[in-house]
MIVEX-874619 format. One record per residue (C-alpha): residue in one letter; x, y, z. Coordinates in steps of 0.25 Angstrom, whole numbers. Example, Ala and Ser with C-alpha at 12.3 -4.5 7.8 and 13.67 -1.06 7.14 Angstrom:
% MIVEX-874619
res  u  v  w
A  49  -18  31
S  55  -4  29
% end
This chain:
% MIVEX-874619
res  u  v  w
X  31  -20  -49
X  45  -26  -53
X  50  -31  -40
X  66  -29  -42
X  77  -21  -34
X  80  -6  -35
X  86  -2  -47
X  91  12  -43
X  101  10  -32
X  115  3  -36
X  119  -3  -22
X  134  -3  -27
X  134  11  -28
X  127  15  -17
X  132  14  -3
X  124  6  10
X  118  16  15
X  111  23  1
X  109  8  -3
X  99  7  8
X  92  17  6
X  90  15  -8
X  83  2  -5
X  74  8  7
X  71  20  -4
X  68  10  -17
X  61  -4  -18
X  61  -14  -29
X  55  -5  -41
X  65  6  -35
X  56  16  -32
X  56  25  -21
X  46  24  -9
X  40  37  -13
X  38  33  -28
X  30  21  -23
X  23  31  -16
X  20  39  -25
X  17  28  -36
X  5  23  -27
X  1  37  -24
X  0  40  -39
X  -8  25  -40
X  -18  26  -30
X  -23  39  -34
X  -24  36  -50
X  -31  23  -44
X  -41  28  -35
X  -44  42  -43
X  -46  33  -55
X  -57  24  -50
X  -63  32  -37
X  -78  31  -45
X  -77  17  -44
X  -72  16  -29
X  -83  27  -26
X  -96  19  -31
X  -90  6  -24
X  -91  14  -9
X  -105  18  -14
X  -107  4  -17
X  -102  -1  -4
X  -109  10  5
X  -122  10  0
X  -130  6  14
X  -144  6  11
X  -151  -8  16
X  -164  -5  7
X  -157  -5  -6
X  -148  -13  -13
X  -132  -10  -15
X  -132  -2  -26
X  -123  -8  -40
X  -111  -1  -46
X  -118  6  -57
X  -130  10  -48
X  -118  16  -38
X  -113  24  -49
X  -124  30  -55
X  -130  35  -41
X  -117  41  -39
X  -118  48  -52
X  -131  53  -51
X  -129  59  -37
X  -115  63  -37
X  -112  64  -52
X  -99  57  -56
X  -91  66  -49
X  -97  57  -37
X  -88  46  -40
X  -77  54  -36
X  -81  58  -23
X  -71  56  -12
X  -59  55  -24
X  -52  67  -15
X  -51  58  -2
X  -46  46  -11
X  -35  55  -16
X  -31  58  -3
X  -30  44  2
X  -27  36  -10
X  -12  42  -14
X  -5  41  0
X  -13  27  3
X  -8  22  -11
X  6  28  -10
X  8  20  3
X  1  8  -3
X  11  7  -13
X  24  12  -7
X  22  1  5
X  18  -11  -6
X  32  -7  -14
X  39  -6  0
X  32  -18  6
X  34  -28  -6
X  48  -24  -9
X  49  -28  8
X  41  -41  6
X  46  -48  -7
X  58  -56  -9
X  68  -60  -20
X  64  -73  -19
X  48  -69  -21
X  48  -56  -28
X  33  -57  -31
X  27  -64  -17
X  11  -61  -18
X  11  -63  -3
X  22  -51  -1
X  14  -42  -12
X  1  -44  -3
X  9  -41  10
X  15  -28  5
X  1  -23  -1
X  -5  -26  12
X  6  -18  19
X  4  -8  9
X  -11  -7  11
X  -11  -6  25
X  -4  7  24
X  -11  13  12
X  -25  8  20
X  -21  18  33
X  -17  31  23
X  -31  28  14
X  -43  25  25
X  -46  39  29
X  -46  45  16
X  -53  30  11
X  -64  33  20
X  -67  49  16
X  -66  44  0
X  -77  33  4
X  -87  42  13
X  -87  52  0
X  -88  42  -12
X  -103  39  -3
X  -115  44  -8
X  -120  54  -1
X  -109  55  6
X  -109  68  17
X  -95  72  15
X  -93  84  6
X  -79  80  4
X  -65  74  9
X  -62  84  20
X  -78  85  23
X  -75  69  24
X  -64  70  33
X  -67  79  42
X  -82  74  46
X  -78  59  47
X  -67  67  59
X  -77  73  65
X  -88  62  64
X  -82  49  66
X  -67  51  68
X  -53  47  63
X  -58  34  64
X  -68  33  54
X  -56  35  43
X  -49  21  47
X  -62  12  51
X  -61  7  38
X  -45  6  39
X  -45  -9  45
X  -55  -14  34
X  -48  -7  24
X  -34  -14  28
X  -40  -28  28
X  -49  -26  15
X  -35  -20  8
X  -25  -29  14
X  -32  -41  7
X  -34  -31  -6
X  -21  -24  -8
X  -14  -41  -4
X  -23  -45  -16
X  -20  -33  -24
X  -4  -32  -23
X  -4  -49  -24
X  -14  -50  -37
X  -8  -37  -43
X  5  -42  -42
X  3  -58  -46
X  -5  -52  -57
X  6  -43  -63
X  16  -56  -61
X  6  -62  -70
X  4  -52  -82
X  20  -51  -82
X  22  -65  -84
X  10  -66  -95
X  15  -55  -103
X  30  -53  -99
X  35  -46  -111
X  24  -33  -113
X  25  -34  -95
X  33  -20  -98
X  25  -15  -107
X  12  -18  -100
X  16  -14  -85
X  5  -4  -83
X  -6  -13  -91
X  0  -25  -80
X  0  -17  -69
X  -14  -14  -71
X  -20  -28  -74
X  -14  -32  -61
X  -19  -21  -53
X  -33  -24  -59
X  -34  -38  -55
X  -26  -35  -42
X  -37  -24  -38
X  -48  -31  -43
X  -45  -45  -35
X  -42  -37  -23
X  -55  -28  -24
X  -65  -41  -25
X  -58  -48  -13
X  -60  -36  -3
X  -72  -28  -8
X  -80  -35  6
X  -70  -25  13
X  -71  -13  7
X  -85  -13  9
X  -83  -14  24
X  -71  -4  21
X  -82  6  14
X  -93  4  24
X  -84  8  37
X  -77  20  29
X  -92  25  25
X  -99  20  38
X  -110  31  43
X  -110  39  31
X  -123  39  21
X  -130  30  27
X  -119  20  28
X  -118  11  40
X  -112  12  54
X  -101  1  58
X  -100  1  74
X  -85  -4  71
X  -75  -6  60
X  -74  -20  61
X  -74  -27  49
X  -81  -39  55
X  -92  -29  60
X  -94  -22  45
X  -95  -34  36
X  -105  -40  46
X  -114  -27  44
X  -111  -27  32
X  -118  -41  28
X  -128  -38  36
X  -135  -26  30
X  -129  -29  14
X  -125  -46  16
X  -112  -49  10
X  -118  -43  -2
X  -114  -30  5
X  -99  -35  7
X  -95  -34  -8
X  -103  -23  -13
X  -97  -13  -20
X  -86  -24  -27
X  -88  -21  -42
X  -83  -5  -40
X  -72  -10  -30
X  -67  -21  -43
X  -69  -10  -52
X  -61  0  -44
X  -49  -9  -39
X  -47  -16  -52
X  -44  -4  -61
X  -41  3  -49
X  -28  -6  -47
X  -27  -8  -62
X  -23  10  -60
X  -17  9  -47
X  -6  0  -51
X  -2  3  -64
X  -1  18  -60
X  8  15  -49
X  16  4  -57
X  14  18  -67
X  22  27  -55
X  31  17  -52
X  37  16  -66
X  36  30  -66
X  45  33  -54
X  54  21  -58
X  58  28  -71
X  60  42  -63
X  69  35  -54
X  75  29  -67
X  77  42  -71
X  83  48  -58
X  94  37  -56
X  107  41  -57
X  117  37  -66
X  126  30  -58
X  114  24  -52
X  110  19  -66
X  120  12  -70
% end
């Protein structure tokens, strides 16, 4: 992401007042709020609807619960899930996913482009501590629009799962145990994607630095193939440092349901602890090879799609300038 002022707006030929607003409307790759928006919309959904098999058989992975048998292996998972549900099983819960992943990811990206633009500098355009900070920010956000929907896709990627669908989903988990039981996984989620999305956004953004400065002259030319080999490493590094939290994130959204067990509280403390005892710390990384193998193309999509939609409504703008504007 080219970190340089608005080009659209010539101050000189606007007065005060429109000049302000221009700014509030615009950040540095002059884009409109809604088109970053939209951009991350467009990426989220691409991302997760692309690779949803694999984040499917890492919850089977991480909720299997049965203490006479050992944790099932990846290839194990996805030949059981075929067998039983056939492969349209893989895609089970993708309707609840769609639902929370394009809102979530159009405030995930909206409030990192806001965010960065308000926490770098002219004297450090490319501060890593300022790109982890907004993608904390962002993440927070995108974390309170995602949950629900986050806990109705991970109850039905189950095996066995009882729900017939997402408003079966949604309207027993009211009944039976309350609003409630859509955000217990909300404070885990926050504190396993704070440290994710601060690795993510920091590596993703040191790692494109890098290829630029490697290759400076096909940099143009090869922006989407750059924009996905950062993204790769950045969400595969992020997904190995925080898989022990995703488990715990997993096992409170799916507490109580096939078999699954029942935590007295959220606390995170109190989940691990159980955890070790019944699985040892075995039980704390399980499910890590789907979780690489998702986040790393996963990311690899996500961002080059949304650098992809960014381009695009930079050269509609371009388009929509008007001449005395242009000049």
């Amino acid at each position: 992401m080219a970190d340089a002022s608005p080009k659209f707006h010539r101050p000189d030929l606007l007065p005060p007042a429109a000049t302000a607003a221009a700014n509030l409307s615009t950040t540095h790759d002059g884009l409109a709020f809604w088109q970053y928006m939209a951009a991350g919309s467009i990426a989220g959904l691409v991302e997760h609807t692309s690779m949803f098999p694999v984040d499917t058989l890492k919850t089977r992975m991480q909720t299997h619960s049965l203490p006479c048998h050992p944790p099932p292996g990846l290839r194990r998972v996805l030949l059981s899930v075929i067998r039983t549900d056939g492969f349209l099983g893989l895609y089970r819960g993708i309707g609840a996913m769609g639902l929370g992943a394009g809102p979530a990811h159009a405030a995930y990206f909206s409030i990192y482009e806001v965010s960065k633009r308000l926490l770098l500098t002219e004297d450090h355009p490319n501060n890593p501590a300022a790109h982890a900070a907004a993608g904390v920010l962002a993440t927070v956000a995108s974390d309170a629009v995602f949950t629900p929907m986050d806990t109705v896709k991970q109850r039905l990627q189950m095996g066995s799962s009882p729900y017939k669908g997402v408003a079966d989903c949604v309207r027993r988990v009211l009944k039976e145990e309350g609003i409630r039981a859509f955000y217990a996984s909300y404070r885990t989620t926050v504190l396993m994607n704070a440290p994710f999305t601060a690795v993510h956004f920091s590596t993703y953004e040191a790692a494109k630095r890098g290829l630029m400065e490697v290759s400076p002259e096909s940099a143009d030319d090869e922006r989407l193939l750059m924009h996905a080999t950062a993204g790769a490493a950045a969400g595969a590094l992020a997904a190995a440092v925080t898989t022990p939290l995703d488990v715990v994130k997993t096992q409170l959204q799916c507490q109580g349901v096939c078999g699954c067990a029942k935590f007295s509280s959220s606390s995170i403390t109190d989940v691990i602890r159980a955890i070790v005892h019944r699985d040892g710390y075995a039980g704390l990384i399980r499910g890590w090879k789907p979780r690489m193998l998702f986040h790393a193309p996963a990311a690899a999509i996500c961002w080059s799609t949304y650098e992809a939609s960014k381009s695009f409504f930079k050269d509609l703008n371009d388009r929509n300038v008007p001449p005395y504007e242009a000049g």
